[in-house]
C-alpha positions, 0 to 999 in steps of 0.5 A: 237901520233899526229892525220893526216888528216882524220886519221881514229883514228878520230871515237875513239876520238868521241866515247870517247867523248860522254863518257866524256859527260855522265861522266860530270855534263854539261846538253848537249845533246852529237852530233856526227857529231858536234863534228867530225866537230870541231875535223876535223876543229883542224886537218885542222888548222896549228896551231892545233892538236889532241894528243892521247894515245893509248894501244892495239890499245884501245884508253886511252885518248886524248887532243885538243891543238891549239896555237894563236897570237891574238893581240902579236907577240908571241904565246900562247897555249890553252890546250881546251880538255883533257880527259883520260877514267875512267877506264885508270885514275890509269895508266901513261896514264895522264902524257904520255898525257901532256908530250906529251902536253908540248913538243907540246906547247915548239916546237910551241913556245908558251910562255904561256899555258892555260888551264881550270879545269872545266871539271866538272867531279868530278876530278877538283882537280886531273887534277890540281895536274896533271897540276902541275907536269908539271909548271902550276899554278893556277891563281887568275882569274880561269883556269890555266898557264904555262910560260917561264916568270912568275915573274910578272905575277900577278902583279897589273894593271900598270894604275889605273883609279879612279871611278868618284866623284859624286857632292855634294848635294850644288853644285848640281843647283836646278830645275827651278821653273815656277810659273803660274801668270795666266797672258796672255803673248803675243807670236809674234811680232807686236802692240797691247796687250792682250785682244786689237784689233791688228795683231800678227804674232806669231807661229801657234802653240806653246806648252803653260801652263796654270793654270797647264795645258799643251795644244796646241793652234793653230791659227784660224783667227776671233776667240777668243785665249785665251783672245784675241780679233777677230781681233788677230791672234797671241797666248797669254798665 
């Protein structure tokens, strides 16, 4: 059975819910008007519902499907919640569930059907042999599928693109070395060397080295830089 909108079914859906939460080893705290929420936004959806069994108006169990296009022009289905009550695990109630599931799945047109065994209640095995009996598989990534076509499925990635080669230790250039002369190197254009009386016309400020040191040295006109002389108003170093 298949919940309408505002379907006031809706209530024993979050009631079982919560149950499922205590059974589970998730550490989540349960919210109910979160999860009326999400039941109504599937209920909304055109390309969702909710699926549920019930015996004497007592709510055995239920399952949350949608299907998408994502990025194909074909549909694919997503079984994201099925949960059955413990006490209703030992009736026909899991294979009335996912016939149901199934023909849902077959009527949207959806050519692939996932869903997850993680539901870490304790019956992750179980669920699988269930999926089982209606053509899912286990993948080799996790979770489970069920397909028109599932011949090549799982084969190997068509393109494989290699990992990039590191260069060898003798083609890899060595650092540059500097070595410090303890020279003064004149920086600028115009006469005169260093230690002359001159005027240069160099950057006010440059970043130099000397004897292993790093300073700045900025221009100051009439004084000593360096080496240099008063009347120089370049950088030597």
């Amino acid at each position: 059975m298949i919940l309408d909108k505002w379907d006031f079914r809706v209530a024993d859906v979050v009631e079982v819910g919560k149950t499922f939460m205590n059974e589970s080893n998730y550490n989540l705290t349960f919210s109910e008007k979160r999860m009326l929420d999400a039941l109504y936004c599937v209920i909304l959806d055109p390309d969702g519902d909710i699926i549920v069994d019930y015996n004497d108006n007592v709510l055995n169990g239920f399952a949350v499907l949608q299907r998408t296009d994502e990025c194909h022009k074909e549909y694919i289905g997503y079984l994201n919640k099925f949960y059955v009550r413990p006490e209703k695990r030992l009736t026909k109630t899991s294979i009335r569930l996912m016939k149901e599931v199934t023909a849902w799945f077959d009527d949207k047109e959806c050519v692939y059907s996932f869903a997850n065994s993680m539901a870490m209640i304790g019956h992750d095995e179980a669920f699988i042999k269930l999926m089982e009996k209606f053509n899912y598989i286990e993948t080799p990534y996790g979770g489970l599928i069920r397909g028109n076509d599932m011949t090549n499925l799982f084969r190997k990635p068509k393109v494989h693109i290699p990992a990039p080669a590191l260069p060898s230790e003798d083609k890899i250039p060595a650092p540059t070395a500097l070595e410090d002369t303890g020279a003064d190197v004149v920086i600028g254009s115009g006469s005169g060397k260093s230690g002359d009386a001159g005027t240069f016309t160099g950057d006010s400020t440059k970043n130099q080295r000397v004897s292993g040191r790093s300073e700045v040295r900025k221009k100051k006109k009439g004084a000593n830089v360096l080496g240099g002389t008063a009347a120089q108003t370049g950088i030597n170093i």
